[in-house]
N, C-alpha and C positions, 0 to 999 in steps of 0.2 A: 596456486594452480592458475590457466590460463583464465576461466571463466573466471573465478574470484575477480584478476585483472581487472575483464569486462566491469564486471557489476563493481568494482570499487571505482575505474573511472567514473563510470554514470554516478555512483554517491556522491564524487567529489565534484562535477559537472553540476547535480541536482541542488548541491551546498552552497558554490559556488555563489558571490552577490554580483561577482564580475562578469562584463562582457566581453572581453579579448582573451578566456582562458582556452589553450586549444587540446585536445586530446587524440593522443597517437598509441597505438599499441605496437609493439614491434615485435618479432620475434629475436632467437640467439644470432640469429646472422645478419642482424640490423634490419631485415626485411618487413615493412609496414602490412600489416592487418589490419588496423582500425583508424579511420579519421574521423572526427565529431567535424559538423559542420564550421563551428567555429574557426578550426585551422586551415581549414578548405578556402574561407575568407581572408584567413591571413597573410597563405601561402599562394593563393591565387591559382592552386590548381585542383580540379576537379575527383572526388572521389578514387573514381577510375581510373585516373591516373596516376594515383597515389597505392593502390593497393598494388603489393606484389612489388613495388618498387624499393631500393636500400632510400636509407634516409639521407642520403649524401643528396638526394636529388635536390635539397634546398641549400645544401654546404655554401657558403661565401668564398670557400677558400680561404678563411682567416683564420683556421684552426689547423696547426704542424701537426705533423703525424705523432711525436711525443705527446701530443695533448690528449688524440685519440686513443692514443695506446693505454695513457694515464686514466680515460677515463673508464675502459672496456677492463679494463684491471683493477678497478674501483669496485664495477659493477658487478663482474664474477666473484667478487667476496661478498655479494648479499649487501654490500651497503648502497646506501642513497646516494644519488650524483645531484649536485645543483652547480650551475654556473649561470654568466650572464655573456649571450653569442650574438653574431653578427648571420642571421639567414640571407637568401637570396629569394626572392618569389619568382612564380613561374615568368615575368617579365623581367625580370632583370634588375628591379628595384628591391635595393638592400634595406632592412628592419631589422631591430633588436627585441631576443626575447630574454627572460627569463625564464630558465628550462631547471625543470626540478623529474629523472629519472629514476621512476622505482623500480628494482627487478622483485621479482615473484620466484619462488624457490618451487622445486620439487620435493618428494617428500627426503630424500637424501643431501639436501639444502644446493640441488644447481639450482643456476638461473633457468627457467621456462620460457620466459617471455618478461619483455619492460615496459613497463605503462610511461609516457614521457607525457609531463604536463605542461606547455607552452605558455606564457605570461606575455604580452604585447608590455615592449616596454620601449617602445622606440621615442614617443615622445618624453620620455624620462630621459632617456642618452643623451637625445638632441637638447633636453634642457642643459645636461652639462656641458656637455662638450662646447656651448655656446653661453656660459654662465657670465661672463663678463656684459653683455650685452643686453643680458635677460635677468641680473639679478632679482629685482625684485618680484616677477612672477615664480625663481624659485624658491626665495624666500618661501614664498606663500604657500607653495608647495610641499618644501620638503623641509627635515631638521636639518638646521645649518650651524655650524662653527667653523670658527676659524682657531686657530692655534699660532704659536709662531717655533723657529725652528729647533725649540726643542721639550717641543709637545705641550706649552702652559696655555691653556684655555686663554683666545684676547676679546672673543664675539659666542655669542650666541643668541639666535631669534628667537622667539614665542614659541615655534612647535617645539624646540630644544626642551624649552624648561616645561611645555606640558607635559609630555613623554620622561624625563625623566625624576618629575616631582622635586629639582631646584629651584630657585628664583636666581636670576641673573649674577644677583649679588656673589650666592653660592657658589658660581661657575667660573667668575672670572678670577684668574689666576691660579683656576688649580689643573691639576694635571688631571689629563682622561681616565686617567686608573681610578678616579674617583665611581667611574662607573663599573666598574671592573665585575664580573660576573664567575672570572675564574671556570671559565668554561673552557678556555683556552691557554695550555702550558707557557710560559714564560719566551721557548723557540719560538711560537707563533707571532708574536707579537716585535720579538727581534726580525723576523726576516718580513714584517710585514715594514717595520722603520729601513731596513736593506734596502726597498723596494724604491721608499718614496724619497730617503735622501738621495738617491739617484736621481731623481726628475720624473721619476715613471709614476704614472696611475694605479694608483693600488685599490683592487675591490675585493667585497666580498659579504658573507652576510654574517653578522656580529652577534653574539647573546649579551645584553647588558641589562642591569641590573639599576633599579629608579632608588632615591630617597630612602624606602621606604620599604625596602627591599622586594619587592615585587620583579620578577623575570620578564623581559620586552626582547623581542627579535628585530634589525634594523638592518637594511640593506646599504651598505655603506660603499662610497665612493671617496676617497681621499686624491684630491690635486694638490701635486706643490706647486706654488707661485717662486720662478725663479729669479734671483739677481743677476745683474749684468756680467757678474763674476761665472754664471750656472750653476750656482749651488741655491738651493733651498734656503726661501728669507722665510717662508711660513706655507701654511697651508690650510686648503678649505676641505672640508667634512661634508659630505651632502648626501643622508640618510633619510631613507622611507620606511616606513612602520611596517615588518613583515608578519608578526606577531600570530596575526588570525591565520596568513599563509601554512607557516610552519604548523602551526596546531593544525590544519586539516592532511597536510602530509602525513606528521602523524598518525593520526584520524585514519589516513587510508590504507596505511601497515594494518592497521587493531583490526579494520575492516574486511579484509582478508581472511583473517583465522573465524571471524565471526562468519562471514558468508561461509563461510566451509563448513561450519560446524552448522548450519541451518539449511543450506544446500543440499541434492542429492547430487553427486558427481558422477562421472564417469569418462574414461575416455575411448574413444578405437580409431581401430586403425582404419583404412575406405574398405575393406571387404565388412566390416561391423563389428568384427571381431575384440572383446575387450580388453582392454590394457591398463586400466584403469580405474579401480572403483572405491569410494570412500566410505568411514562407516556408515554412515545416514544411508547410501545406496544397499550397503550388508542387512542393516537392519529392517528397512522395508521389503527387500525382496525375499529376505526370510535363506537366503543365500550364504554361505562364509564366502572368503575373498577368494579360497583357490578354486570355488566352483564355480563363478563370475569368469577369472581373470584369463581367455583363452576363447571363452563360449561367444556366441552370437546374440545380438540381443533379442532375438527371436525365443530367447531363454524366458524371458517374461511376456511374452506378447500374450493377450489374451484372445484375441482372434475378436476382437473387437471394431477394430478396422479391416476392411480388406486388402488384398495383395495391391492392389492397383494406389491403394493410398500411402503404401510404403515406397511404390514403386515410384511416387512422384515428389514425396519427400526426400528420396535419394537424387534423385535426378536435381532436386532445390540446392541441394547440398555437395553436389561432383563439379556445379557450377559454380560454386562461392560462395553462395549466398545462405545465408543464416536463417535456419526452418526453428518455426515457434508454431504451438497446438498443444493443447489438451487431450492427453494419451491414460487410455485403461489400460491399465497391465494387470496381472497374475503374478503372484509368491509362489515361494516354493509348497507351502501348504496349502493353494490353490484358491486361497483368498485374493478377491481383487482389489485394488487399489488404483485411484488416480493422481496423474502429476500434471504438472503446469512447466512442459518440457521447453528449452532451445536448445540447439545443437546448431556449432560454431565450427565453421572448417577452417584449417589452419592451411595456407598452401604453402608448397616449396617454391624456390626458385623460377621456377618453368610459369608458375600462377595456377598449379594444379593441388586440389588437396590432397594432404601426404595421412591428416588425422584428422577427426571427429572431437568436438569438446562440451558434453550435455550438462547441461544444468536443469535439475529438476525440485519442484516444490510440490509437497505432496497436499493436495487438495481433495483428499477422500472426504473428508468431514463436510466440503462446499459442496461436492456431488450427492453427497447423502439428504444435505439439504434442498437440494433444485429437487431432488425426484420427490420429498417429502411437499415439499409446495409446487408443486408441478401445478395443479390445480388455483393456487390462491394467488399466485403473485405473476399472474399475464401482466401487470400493467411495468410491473417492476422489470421484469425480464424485454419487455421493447422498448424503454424508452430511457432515455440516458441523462437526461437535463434536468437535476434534482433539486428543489430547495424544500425549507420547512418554514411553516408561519405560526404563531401563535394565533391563540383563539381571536383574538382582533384584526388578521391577515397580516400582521406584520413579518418582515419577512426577519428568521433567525439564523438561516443555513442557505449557502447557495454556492453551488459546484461551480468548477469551471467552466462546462459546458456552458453552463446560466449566463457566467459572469462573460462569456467570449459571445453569444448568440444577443445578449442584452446590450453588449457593450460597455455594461456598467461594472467598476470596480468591485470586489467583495463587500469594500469600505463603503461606498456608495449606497450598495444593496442593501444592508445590514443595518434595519430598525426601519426601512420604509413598509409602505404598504403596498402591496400590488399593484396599485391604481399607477404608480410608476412606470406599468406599461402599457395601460390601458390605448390601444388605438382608438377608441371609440365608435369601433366597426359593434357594437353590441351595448342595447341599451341597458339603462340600469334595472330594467325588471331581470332581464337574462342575468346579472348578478345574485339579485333578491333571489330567482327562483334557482341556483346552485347553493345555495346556501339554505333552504329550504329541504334540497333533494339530502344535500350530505344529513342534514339533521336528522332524515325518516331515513332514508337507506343505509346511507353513509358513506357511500360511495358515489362520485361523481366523475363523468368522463366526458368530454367534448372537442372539439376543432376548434381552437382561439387562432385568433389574427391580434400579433403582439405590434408592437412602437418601441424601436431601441431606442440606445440613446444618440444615436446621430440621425435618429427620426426615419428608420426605413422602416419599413413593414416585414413582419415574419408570421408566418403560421407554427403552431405547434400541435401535435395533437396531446391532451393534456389528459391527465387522471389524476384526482383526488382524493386520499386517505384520511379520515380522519384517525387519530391515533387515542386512547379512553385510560384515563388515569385510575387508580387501584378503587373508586368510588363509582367508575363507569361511563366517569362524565370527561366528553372534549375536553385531551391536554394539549393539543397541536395537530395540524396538517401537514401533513406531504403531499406534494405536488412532484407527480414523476410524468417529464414532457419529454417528448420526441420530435425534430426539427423537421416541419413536414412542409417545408417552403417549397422545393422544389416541386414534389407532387403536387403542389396547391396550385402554381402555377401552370402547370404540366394538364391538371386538371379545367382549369380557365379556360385553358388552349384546345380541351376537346370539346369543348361544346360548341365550338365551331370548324374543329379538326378531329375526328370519331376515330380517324386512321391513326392516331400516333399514339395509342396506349401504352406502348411497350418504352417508352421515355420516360414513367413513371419510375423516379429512383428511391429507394427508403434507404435509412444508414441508420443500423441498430448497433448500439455496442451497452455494456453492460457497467453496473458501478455497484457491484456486490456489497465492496467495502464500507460506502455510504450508508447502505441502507442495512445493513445486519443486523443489527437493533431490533430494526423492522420486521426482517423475516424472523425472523427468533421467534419474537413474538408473536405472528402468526402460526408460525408452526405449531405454537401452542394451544392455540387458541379455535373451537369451532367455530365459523362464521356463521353460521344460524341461529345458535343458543346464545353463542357469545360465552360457553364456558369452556371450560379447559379441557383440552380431549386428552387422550390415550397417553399422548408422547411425555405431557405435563404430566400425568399419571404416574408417568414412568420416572421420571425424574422427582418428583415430590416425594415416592413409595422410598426410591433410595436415599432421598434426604435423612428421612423419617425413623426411615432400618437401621441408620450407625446409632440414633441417638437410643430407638429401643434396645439395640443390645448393647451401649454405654452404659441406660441407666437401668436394663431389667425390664422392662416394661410390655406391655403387653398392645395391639394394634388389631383393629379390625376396617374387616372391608365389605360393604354392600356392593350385590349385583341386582340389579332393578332393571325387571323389563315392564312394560306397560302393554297393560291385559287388552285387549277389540281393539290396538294399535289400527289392525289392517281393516276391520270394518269400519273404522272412520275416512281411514286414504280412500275406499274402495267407494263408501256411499257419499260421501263431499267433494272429493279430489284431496289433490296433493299438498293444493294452498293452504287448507282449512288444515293439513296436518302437521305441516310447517308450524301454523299461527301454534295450533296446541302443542307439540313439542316445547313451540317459547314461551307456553305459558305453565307446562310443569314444570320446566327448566325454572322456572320466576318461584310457585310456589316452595320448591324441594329447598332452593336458596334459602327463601324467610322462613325454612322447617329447620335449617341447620344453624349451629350457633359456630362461635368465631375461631374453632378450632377443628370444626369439620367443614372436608371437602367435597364437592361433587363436580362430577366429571362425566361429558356426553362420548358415549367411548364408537356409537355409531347405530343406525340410524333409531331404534326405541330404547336402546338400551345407553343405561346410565352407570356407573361407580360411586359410591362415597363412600370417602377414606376416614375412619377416624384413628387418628395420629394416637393416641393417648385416651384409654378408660379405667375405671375400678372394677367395677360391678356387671356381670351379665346384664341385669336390671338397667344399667342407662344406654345400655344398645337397644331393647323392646322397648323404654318409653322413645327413644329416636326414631325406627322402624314404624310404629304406630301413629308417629307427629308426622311423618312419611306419608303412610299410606293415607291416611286421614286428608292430607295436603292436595293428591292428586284426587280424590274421589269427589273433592270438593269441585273441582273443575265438570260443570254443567253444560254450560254454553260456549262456543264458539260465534263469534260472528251471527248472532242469530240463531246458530246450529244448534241443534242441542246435541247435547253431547255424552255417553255414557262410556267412561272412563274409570280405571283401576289402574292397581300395579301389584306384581308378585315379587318378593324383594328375599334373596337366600344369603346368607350370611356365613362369612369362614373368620376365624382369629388366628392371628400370627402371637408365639409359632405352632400353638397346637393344631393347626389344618393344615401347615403351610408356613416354608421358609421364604420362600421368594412370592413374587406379586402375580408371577402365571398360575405358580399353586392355588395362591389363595383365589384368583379370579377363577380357577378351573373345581374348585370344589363350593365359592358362593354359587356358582352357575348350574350345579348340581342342587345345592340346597334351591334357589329359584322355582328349575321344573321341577324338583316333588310339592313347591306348595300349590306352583300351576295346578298340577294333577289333581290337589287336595282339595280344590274349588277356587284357586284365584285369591286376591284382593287380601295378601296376606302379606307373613314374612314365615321363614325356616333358617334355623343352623344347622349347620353341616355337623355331624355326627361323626365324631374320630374313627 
C-alpha cells in the first residue's frame, strides 16, 4: 500500500548509517510524491520542484529507451530493480548513483506506487573510471583482483582476502568460481564473460559465498586492460561490500506486510468517500468492508471535533500537504476510540490530488491513560527534556532533546553527574535545599540556568521525581525539563521593556514513550498515602481470580471507612486530615502480613484484599488487628485525635463473582455495623 511505502522509506532512512542515501516515492506514471531531504542535496533541486514532477527531470540522457522499457517491465512484475546511473542535478552537473526501486503492490498484486532508494556513488565511479592514476587509494578502498584473460586469479589485496576468508596464497591461480555462490545460472555468467571479452565494462551486483561458507553481497565493476592487438590481456575486479545494503532492501519488503498488519489503513477518493479499508481498520471500527467501502468517513466521526476543524484539515490536504492529529472516532457499537492519524494526498498530473492515503495507530489505551493522570503528571505532559539519575545524581537516561540542548553526546552524558552542567548561577545550598525538598515532599520543581557544552547558557524549567523501590526507599530520579530560554530572555527584556509580553514563546511537545514506566506507575499509585488505589485494585483482583478459580480457592475483600472522618477535616482543617489519613494508611500496612493488600480507593475509604484464606476465623483475627490499629491513633500533630473504623466484609464467590459485587456487598456489610455503633467489623450475609 502507498502508506506502508511511506513508513518503509522512513525505516529504511531511520536504519540507514549513511549520509548520501536519498529517498523518492513515485507513483505508476513516474510522477514524484516524496523527496527526503537528502536527495534534495544531491539533486540540487528544491522540494517543490520535485513534487508532481516525472522523474526524468534529473535523467542524463545516458539511459535508451530499451533500458527504460526494460526496467518499467521489471517493475510491473512486482520485482525489485537495482542498477548503477548517470543523474544530471538541477545545474547541470552530472553524479552517479546507485538506485535500488521497490514497487508496492495492491491487494491484487499491481504496482501502486515505487519507493526508489538513491546511493551517492559518484566518488566510487570517478575512483574507477581513473584507477590507473589513483590505484592505491583504491586499493584501500575497495576489494580488488586482477585476473588474466582467462579468468585465473594473478592479484588480490587485503580487503579481497578479508571478505572472503582466503589468504593470498589461496587465491592466486585459482579461478573465481572458487567463490561461486550459485546464485546465478551458468547463462549469467557466459554473457557476463561476452561482455568483457569485448573491451566493454561489465557491472553489477554479485552474491558470493567466503571460505567458510558464509553469503556476502559485492558490487562489482570488471575492466578489461586491453592489448595492442584490442583484445583482452587481463582484467581488474573492483568490488565494494553491499551486504548490509541488500539485507535492508530486504528488510524493507518484510516491512511492508508488517506496517499493514499494525497499521489502520484506508484510502478515498477527494469527496472522502472510501475505497479502501484494511482489516485492522474493519476491526476497530466494528464495521465489515462492504459497509466502509463507498461511505464517507463522517461514518465514524464522533462529533468530537467540530466542522470548522474538518473543514481545515481538508483544505491541509486539497493543497498537498500531509495532515497528522489525534482523531476520536465512534464504532459501529458506539464505542469510541482514538487513533494517531496522517493522511497522505497522492496528486495527478496537473499537482491536484486525485486520492487520500490514512494511516492510522490506535492509541485508545494512551488516551485512557492521559484522562486517568490528568491530575498527577502536569509536569510529564509540559516538558519534553528527559533524563534519569541514580540516587548519587548520576545521570542513567538522557533523551535527545538533553543530549541536543546539552550538546553533549549520550556517551558523554551517561555515568556523569549533573554537576556537568552546573552554570554556577545557584549556590551550593540551593542544591542542599533540592535535595532536602525531594526527601520530605518528593517532589521538586524550579527555573535552572544550565552551561552546555560549548559553554552557552540555557534555562530550563525543571521538575523532579523521585521514583521508590518495592521497600519505599529512593530507586532513582527523573528530571522532566522544558527549554525555557527564550522566555528567560524574553523575560530579562521586560523589566526594562513591560510592552513586549506577547514575545514570550513556549515549545511543548510530549515523550510519552520515555516515560511509560512512569505513568504506569503512577496511575497506580495514591499520591498521598503512597498506596495503591482503585485501578491497582482492579488489576491485582484479576490477577488473583484466575488463580482462585485454577486452584478452588476462596478470596475475601474488606471495605473500611473511618468512623468522625469529617469531624476531624471540620475541627483541624484539611492538613491535619491529610497527615492522619497517612498515618492509618502506615498503621493498616504493619496490621497486614505479606499476602494481604490494602488499597486507598478515595478519600476515607480503604480496600484490603486478601488473596488466599482457610478459616472465617483468620479474617476476624485481621479485622480486629485492623480496627485495633486505627483506634490506636490518638494524636495528630499535637491534635488529639478520636478515630475508629467500620470495616464490612464480602467472600468470593459466595457474595460475589467479580470485584464490583464483592465491593458493593462489603460496603453494605460496613453501614450495618455503622448503624450497629461503629468501631467494628460485619459480613455480608448471603
Amino acid at each position: 500500500m502507498r502508506g506502508t511505502a511511506l513508513q518503509a522509506a522512513k525505516i529504511f532512512k531511520e536504519h540507514s548509517t549513511d549520509n548520501n542515501t536519498g529517498i523518492v516515492i513515485l507513483d505508476t506514471s513516474g510522477l514524484i510524491n516524496y523527496a527526503n531531504d537528502i536527495f534534495c542535496t544531491l539533486s540540487g533541486y528544491k522540494k517543490e520542484e520535485l513534487i508532481g514532477k516525472n522523474d526524468t527531470i534529473f535523467n542524463s540522457d545516458h539511459q535508451s529507451d530499451t533500458y527504460v522499457e526494460s526496467l518499467y517491465k521489471a517493475l510491473n512484475k512486482g520485482n525489485i530493480w537495482n542498477d548503477k546511473l548517470q543523474n544530471k542535478t538541477k545545474n547541470g552537473i552530472f553524479y552517479c548513483v546507485d538506485r535500488t526501486i521497490i514497487p508496492f503492490l495492491d491487494t491484487e498484486g499491481k504496482p501502486e506506487m515505487y519507493v526508489s532508494i538513491y546511493v551517492d556513488i559518484t566518488n566510487e565511479t570517478e575512483l574507477v573510471n581513473s584507477f590507473e592514476n589513483n590505484s592505491f587509494a583504491i586499493d584501500q578502498h575497495s576489494i580488488i583482483a586482477k585476473t588474466d584473460n582467462q579468468g585465473i586469479i594473478t592479484y588480490v589485496n587485503d580487503n579481497f582476502c578479508v571478505i572472503s576468508g582466503y589468504s593470498k596464497d589461496e587465491l592466486i591461480g585459482q579461478n573465481h568460481r572458487i567463490l561461486n555462490s550459485n546464485n546465478k545460472p551458468k547463462s549469467y555468467w557466459k554473457e557476463m564473460y561476452e561482455v568483457i571479452s569485448k573491451g566493454n565494462i561489465w557491472q553489477d551486483e554479485v552474491k558470493n559465498k567466503n571460505k567458510y561458507g558464509a553469503y556476502y553481497w559485492v558490487d562489482t565493476t570488471i575492466v578489461p586492460h586491453l592489448g595492442e592487438d584490442g583484445k583482452p590481456e587481463s582484467y581488474i575486479s573492483i568490488r565494494s561490500d553491499i551486504t548490509e545494503q541488500k539485507e535492508l532492501s530486504s528488510a524493507l519488503v518484510k516491512h511492508k506486510f508488517a506496517i499493514d498488519q499494525h497499521a489502520i489503513i484506508a484510502t478515498t477518493d477527494t469527496s472522502g468517500k472510501i475505497t479502501y479499508a484494511n482489516d485492522k481498520f474493519i476491526e476497530i471500527s466494528g464495521y465489515s468492508k462492504e459497509e466502509l467501502i463507498g461511505q464517507n468517513h463522517r461514518i465514524v466521526n464522533s462529533g468530537n471535533q467540530p466542522s470548522s476543524y474538518w473543514k481545515a484539515m481538508y483544505e491541509t490536504v486539497l493543497s498537498g500537504n500531509i495532515w497528522k492529529d489525534q482523531v476520536k472516532n465512534i464504532s459501529k457499537n458506539g464505542s469510541y476510540y482514538w487513533v494517531d492519524t496522517s493522511i497522505i494526498p497522492f496528486l495527478d498530473d496537473n499537482g491536484k490530488a486525485n486520492s487520500f492515503f490514512s494511516i492510522r495507530t490506535d492509541i485508545t489505551y494512551q488516551k485512557r491513560i492521559e484522562e486517568i493522570l490528568a491530575n498527577q503528571r502536569f509536569a510529564m505532559d509540559q516538558h519534553s527534556i528527559i533524563a534519569m539519575t541514580d540516587i548519587k545524581g548520576n545521570i542513567t537516561y538522557a533523551n535527545d532533546k538533553f543530549c541536543r540542548i546539552s550538546a553533549y553526546t549520550e556517551e558523554e552524558l551517561l555515568g556523569k553527574n549533573h554537576r556537568i552542567l552546573n552554570s554556577g548561577h545557584q549556590p551550593t545550598s540551593y542544591w542542599k535545599e533540592m535535595y532536602s525538598i525531594l526527601s520530605q515532599k518528593g517532589i521538586w520543581q524550579d527555573e535552572v540556568k544550565n552551561k552546555n557544552k560549548n559553554g552557552e547558557y540555557y534555562w530550563v524549567d525543571t521538575t523532579i521525581v523521585p521514583f521508590l523501590d518495592s521497600n519505599g526507599n529512593v530507586d532513582c530520579y527523573i528530571s522532566i525539563r522544558t527549554d525555557i530560554t527564550k522566555y528567560k530572555k524574553v523575560e530579562e527584556e521586560l523589566k526594562e521593556h513591560q510592552d513586549n509580553l506577547e514575545q514570550i514563546v513556549k515549545e511543548r511537545t510530549k515523550e510519552l514513550d520515555e516515560v511509560n514506566r512512569q505513568l504506569t506507575y503512577l496511575s497506580e499509585v495514591d499520591t498521598l498515602t503512597k498506596l495503591s488505589n482503585r485501578r491497582k485494585l482492579e488489576i491485582d483482583f484479576n490477577r488473583e481470580l484466575e488463580k482462585c478459580n485454577r486452584f478452588n480457592r476462596k478470596m475475601a475483600l474488606f471495605f473500611l471507612d473511618l468512623d468522625k472522618f469529617k469531624h476531624v477535616n471540620d475541627t483541624y482543617g484539611h492538613e491535619i486530615g491529610d497527615l492522619l489519613l497517612q498515618a492509618v494508611s502506615s498503621n493498616i500496612v504493619h496490621s497486614l502480613r505479606n499476602n494481604e493488600y490494602i488499597y486507598r480507593i478515595g478519600g476515607d475509604e480503604f480496600c484490603i484484599l486478601i488473596p488466599e484464606f482457610t478459616e472465617q476465623q483468620e479474617l476476624e483475627v485481621l479485622a480486629k488487628r485492623v480496627v485495633g490499629a486505627i483506634s490506636n491513633i490518638d494524636e495528630i500533630e499535637s491534635c488529639k485525635i478520636d478515630i475508629s473504623c467500620s470495616i464490612g466484609i464480602s467472600i468470593f464467590p459466595d457474595n460475589g463473582t467479580t470485584l464490583n459485587e464483592l465491593i458493593v456487598n462489603a460496603d453494605k456489610a460496613m453501614y450495618i455495623i455503622k448503624h450497629q455503633g461503629k468501631n467494628n467489623y460485619h459480613f455480608i450475609s448471603n
